[in-house]
Every structure is written in C-alpha cells, then in structure tokens.
C-alpha positions in Angstrom: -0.8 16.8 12.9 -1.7 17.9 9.3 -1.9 15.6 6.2 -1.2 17.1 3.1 -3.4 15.5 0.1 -0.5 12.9 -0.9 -0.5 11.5 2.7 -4.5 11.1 2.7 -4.3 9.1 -0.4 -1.3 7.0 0.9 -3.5 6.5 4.0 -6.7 5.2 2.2 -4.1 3.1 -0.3 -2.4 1.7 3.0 -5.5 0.8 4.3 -6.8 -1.1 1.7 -3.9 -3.2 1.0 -3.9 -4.0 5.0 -7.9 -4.7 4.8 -7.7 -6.4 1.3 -5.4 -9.2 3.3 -8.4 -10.0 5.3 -11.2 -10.2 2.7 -11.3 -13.3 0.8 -8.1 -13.6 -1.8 -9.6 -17.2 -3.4 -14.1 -17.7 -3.8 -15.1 -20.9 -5.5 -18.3 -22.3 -5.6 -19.7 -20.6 -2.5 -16.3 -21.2 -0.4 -14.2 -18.6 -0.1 -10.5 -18.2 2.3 -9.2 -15.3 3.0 -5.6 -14.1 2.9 -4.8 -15.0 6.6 -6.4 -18.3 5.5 -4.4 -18.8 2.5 -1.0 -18.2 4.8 -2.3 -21.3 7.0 -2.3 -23.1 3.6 1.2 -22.7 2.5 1.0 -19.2 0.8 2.2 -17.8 4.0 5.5 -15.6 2.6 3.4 -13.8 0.8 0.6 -13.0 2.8 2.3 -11.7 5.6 5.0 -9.5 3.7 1.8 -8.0 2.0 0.5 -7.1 5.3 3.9 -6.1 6.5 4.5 -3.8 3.3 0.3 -2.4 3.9 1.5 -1.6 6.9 5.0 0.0 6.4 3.0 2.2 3.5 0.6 3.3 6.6 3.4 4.4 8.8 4.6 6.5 5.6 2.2 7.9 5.4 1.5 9.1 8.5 5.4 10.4 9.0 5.5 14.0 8.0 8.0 15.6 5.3 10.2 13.6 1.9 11.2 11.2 4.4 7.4 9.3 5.1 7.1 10.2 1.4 9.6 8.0 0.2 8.7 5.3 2.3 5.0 5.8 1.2 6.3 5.5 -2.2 8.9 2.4 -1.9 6.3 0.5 0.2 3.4 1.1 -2.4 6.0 0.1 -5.2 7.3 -3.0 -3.3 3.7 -4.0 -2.3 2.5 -3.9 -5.6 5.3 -6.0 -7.5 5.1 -8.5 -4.6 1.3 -9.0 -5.9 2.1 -8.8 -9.1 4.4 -12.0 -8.3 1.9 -13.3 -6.5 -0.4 -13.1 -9.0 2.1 -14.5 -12.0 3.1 -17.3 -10.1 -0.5 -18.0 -9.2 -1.3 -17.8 -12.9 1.7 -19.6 -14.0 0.9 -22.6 -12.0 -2.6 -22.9 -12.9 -1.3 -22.6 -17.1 1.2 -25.6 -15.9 -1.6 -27.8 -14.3 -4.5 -27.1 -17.0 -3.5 -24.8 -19.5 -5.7 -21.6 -20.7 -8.7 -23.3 -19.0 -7.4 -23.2 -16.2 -5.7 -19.6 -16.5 -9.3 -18.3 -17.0 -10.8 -20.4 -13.9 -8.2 -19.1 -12.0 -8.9 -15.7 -12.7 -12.6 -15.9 -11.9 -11.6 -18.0 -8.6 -9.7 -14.9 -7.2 -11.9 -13.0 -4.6 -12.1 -9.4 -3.8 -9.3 -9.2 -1.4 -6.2 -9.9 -4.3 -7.8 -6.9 -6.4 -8.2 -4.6 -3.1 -4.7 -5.2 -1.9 -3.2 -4.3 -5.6 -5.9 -1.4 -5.5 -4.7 -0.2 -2.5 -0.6 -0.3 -3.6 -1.4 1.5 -6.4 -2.9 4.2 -4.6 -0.6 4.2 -1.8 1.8 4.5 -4.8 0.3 7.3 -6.1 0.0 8.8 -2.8 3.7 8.9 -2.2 4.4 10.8 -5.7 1.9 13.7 -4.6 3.5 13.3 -1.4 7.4 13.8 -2.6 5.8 16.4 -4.9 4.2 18.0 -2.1 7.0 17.9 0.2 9.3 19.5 -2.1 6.6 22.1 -2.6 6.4 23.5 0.5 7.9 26.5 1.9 10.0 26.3 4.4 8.7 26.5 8.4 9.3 30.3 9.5 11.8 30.3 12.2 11.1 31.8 15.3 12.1 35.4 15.5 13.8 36.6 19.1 11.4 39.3 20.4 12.9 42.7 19.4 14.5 45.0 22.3 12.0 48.2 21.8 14.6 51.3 21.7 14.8 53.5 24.7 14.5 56.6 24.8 17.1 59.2 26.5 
C-alpha cells in the first residue's frame, strides 16, 4: 500500500495528537499528569474523545482514495476545535477563579502534551487538504485490457 504525501502528513499529525494524550497536558512545580491522568481527575470527556478523534485521523489516513481523505480532514478539524474548547474552557475558568493572573499561570502550567495534540490536528488537518487535493489529482487506475485474439492467418 502506497501513501501519497497528504496521507504521510496525516499520519505523523495522527500520531502526534494520539502521543501528545500521553505526555503531560498540566507541569507545575516539578509535578506533572498526563492526559490519561487528567481523565482520572474529572477531565475524562475530553481526553478520551481527543484520543478517539487521534485515532479516527490515523485510520484516515491510512484508507486510500477522497474517502480516508475526508475523514483525515474532518477528524483533524474536529480534533482541533475540541482542543480549542478545551483550552477556552480551561482558560475561562482559571480568568473566573483569579483573573489575568491566573490566565497567565495557567498558560505556563500547561505541559507539552496540550500543544503536541493541537500540533498534531493541525497537521493531520493539513494532511487531509493535500490529501483531497491529491486524490482528485490522480488519474484514474488503467483497467485491465482482455488479451487480444492474434489474427489467423488463412
């Protein structure tokens, strides 16, 4: 099975927004939890439908043809909103509690796995445009031609 270039690039996005679930998602003062850890914490939803959606932009981008292209693409769109939220709410609720203060805490508290996982959408994003591109592109398989009859002489 051949990858064209959009697939390779939704393959490395897919895998980084899969991987970037395991790193760590929160790092303060020499603690750090990953994403997995988080979901044990009550953040659950989110985690896992960012794996699932890593995931579902993998198996895009491993299917061949517009059809693994599109869900490359809708997968590395819906992954990357569903961060953003994350990210918002996170935000939001840390302005709430403490203000700018803690806005700007917050955003030095958040570990290497949040920015890998959006990372990773975006490229699994960009992945599935080359890919659509790429599958509209290409010229159609040759069909198989029945052997021809050799004439006969008489």
């Amino acid at each position: 099975m051949e990858l064209n270039n959009g697939q390779k690039i939704g393959l490395v996005g897919g895998l980084l927004a899969v991987v970037g679930v395991f790193l760590p998602w929160v790092s303060f003062m020499g603690i750090s939890a990953s994403g997995l850890q988080l979901a044990q914490l009550g953040a659950g939803v989110f985690v896992y439908l960012t794996l699932i959606f890593g995931i579902l932009a993998l198996v895009g981008s491993i299917i061949s043809g517009k059809k693994g292209a599109i869900i490359l693409l809708v997968f590395g769109i819906i992954g990357l909103l569903w961060m953003l939220l994350f990210l918002g709410l996170f935000l939001n609720t840390l302005a709430a509690l403490g203000g700018g203060t803690a806005v700007a805490v917050g955003l030095n508290i958040l570990g290497i796995g949040v920015w890998i996982t959006i990372i990773g959408f975006i490229i699994a994003m960009v992945g599935g445009i080359m890919a659509l591109k790429e599958s509209k592109t290409a010229p159609p398989m040759p069909m198989e031609q029945p052997p021809q009859e050799e004439m006969q002489q008489f």
